[in-house]
N, C-alpha and C positions, 0 to 999 in steps of 0.2 A: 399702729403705723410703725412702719421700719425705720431706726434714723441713725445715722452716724455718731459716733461715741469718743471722747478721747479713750485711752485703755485702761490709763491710773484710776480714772472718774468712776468708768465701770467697774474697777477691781475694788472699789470701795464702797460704792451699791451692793454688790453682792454680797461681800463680806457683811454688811450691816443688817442683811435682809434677812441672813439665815437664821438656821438653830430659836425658831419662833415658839415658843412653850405651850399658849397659849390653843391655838390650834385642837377643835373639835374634832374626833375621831368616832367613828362608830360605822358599825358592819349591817352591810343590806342583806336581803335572806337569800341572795345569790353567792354569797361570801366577798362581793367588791367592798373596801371598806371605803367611806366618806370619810373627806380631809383635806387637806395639802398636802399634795404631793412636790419634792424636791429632790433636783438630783442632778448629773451631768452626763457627755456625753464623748463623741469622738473630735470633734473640734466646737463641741457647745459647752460654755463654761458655767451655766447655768440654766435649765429649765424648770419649770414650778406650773401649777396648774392645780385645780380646785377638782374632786368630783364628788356629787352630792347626788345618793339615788344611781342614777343611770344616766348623768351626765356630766361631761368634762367641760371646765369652763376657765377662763381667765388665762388662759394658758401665756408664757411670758418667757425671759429669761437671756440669754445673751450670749453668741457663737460669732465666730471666727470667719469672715466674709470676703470670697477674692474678687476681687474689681478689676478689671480691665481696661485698658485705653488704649493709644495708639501707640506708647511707647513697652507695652507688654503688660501686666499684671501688679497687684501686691495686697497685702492681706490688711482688715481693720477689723475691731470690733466693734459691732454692732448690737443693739437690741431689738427683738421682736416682743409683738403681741398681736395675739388673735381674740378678737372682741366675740368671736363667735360663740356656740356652745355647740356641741359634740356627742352625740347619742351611746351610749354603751349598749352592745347587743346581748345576747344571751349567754356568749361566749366570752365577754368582758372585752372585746374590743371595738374601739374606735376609730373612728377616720377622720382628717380636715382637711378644706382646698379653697384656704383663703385669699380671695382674688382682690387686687385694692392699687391705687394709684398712688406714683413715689414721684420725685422731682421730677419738672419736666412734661407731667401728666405721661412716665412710661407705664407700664402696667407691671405689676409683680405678682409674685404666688407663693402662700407659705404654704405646703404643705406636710400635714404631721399623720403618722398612723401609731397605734401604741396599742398596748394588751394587760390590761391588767388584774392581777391576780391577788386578792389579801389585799395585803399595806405597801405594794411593792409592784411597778407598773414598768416598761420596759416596750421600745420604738424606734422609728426612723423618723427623722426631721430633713427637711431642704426648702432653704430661698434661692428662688431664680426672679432674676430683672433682669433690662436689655445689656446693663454694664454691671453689676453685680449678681455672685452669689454662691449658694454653699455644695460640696456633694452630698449626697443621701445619708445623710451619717445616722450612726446609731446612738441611743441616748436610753438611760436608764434614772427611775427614781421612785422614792418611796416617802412613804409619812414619817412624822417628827420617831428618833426613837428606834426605827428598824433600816438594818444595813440594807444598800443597796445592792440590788442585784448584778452580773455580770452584764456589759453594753453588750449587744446582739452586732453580728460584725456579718460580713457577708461573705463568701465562700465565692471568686471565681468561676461561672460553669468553663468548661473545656470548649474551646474555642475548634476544636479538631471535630466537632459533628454537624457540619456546616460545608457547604461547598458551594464555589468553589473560594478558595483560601483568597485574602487574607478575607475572613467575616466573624459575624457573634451572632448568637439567639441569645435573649432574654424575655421569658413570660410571653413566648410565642413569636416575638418583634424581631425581624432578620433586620442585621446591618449589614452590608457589604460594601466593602472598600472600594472603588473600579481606579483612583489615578491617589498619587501622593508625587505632586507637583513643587519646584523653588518660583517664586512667585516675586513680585519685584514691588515695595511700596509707592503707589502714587504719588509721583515727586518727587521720592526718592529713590534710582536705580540703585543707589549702593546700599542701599537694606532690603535685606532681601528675607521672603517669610516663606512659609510650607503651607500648601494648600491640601486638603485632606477633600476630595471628592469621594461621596459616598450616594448611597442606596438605600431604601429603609422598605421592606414590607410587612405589614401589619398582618401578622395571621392569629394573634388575638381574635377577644371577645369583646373586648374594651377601644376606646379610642385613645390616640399615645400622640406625645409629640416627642421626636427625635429633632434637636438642633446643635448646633455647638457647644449651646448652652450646657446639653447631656456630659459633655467631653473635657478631659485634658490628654496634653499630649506631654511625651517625656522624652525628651533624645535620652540617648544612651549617656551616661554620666553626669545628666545633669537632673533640676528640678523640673514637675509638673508642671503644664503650661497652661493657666486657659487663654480663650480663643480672642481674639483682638480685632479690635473694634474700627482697625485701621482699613483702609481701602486701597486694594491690592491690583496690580496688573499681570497679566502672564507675558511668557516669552515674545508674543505678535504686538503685546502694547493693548492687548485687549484687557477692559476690568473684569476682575472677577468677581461673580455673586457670592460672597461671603453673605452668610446668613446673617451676622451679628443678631441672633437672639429669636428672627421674627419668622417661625415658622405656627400656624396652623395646626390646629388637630388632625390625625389621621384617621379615616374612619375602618372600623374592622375591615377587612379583604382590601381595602387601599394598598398604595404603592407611590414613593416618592423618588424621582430620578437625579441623581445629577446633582446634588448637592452640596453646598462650600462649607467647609469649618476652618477659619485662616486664622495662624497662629504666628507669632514674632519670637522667635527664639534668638538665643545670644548667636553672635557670628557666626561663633569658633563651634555653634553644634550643630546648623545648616546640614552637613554631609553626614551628622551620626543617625546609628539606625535606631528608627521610632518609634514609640511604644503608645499605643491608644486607648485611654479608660473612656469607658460610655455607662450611662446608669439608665436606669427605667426606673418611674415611683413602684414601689412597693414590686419589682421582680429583680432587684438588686444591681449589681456591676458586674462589669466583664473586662478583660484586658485583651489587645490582639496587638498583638506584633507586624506594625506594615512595610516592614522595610526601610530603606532611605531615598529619600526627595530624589525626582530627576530635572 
């Protein structure tokens, strides 16, 4: 279960966890070795996990979580655990998509992919819930004893082989941009937010869910936004469907239209031009440049 951390409490958990001596090692005739695994990542400050044989187990550790409300975002640390166990294939890697219920009875999902090789294992991690959670970050680690590997970091595809502009492919998955709207908070006309209407076609093999959740937004000089949980009206006094969170699987050859990602940015960045990251589990992130709000 996922819970809220002060960050001193946590910085002193971890400190005390590590550098374990103790710790059984030994190698399976695939070359994976069994152990404890520990290590970190791009905003995880610690991960750990067991693999014994051909499976990965107890998996734990503590990353860096943006939460969202009405008044915009901000970042806590948190710790995960996944009670599950984890199969290793032939090729030494593994998958998870631990689904479980957090305050409130929302639904959350941790999911972890990883590969590993020897003493030395190496992956992506991400929590999503309806007001919290992390991007697809990368994370590496190894047994008591051997250096850790380089974090696996993702690579951009070209946003330029897509049409028509502003759009992205990831792992088959079209996004398309159709409006980037100034949007007015209910109740309050003098705050005013960006609505990001989009498009999503599945031409995957797999079923995906694209939401806000996938997103942050970045005006031009400022910080990364995630998407806000506030309820928004357009220029007619109409609300708008912001997702906040709760989109559905899409299934292969599927197609979603018309979709809200609403986001609260500072005033003074309203009119700057926007910058939009999106992730897919396991086919990475993309950036597109959509212009500025009208």
């Amino acid at each position: 279960m996922i819970r809220p951390a002060h960050a001193l409490l946590i910085a002193l958990l971890v400190a005390s966890s590590g550098g374990c001596t103790s710790t059984t090692v030994r190698a399976s005739s695939s070359g994976v070795v069994s152990g404890e695994y520990a290590g970190e990542g791009q905003n995880i400050q610690r991960i750990a996990f067991d693999v014994d044989g051909r499976t990965v187990s107890k998996l734990h550790g503590t990353y860096a979580v943006s939460c969202a409300s009405g008044g915009g975002s901000s970042y806590q640390l948190q710790t995960f655990t996944d009670p599950e166990s984890m199969g290793i294939d032939s090729g030494g890697r593994f998958t998870g998509n631990y689904r479980f219920t957090v305050n409130g009875g929302a639904q959350a999902t941790l999911t972890v992919d990883g590969s590993v090789s020897g003493s030395t294992a190496t992956g992506h991690l991400q929590f999503t819930e309806p007001y919290c959670g992390t991007p697809l970050d990368g994370w590496s680690a190894a047994t008591s004893g051997h250096a850790l590997p380089p974090v696996p970091t993702f690579s951009a595809p070209s946003s330029s082989a897509c049409r028509p502009q502003p759009c992205s492919v990831l792992g088959g998955v079209g996004l398309q941009i159709e409006a980037v709207r100034v949007v007015m908070k209910t109740g309050e006309p003098d705050t005013r937010g960006i609505d990001v209407q989009f498009s999503v076609d599945n031409s995957s093999a797999r079923p995906v869910s694209v939401s806000d959740r996938n997103m942050t937004l970045t005006p031009q000089g400022g910080a990364a936004l995630y998407s806000s949980y506030a309820d928004f009206v357009d220029a007619s006094g109409q609300p708008v469907g912001c997702l906040h969170g709760n989109v559905p699987l899409l299934s292969p050859g599927g197609s979603e239209t018309e979709q809200h990602a609403c986001f609260l940015p500072p005033a003074d960045q309203i009119g700057q031009p926007l910058t939009l990251t999106w992730q897919l589990v396991g086919s990475g992130r993309a950036t597109v440049d959509i212009g500025t709000a009208r």
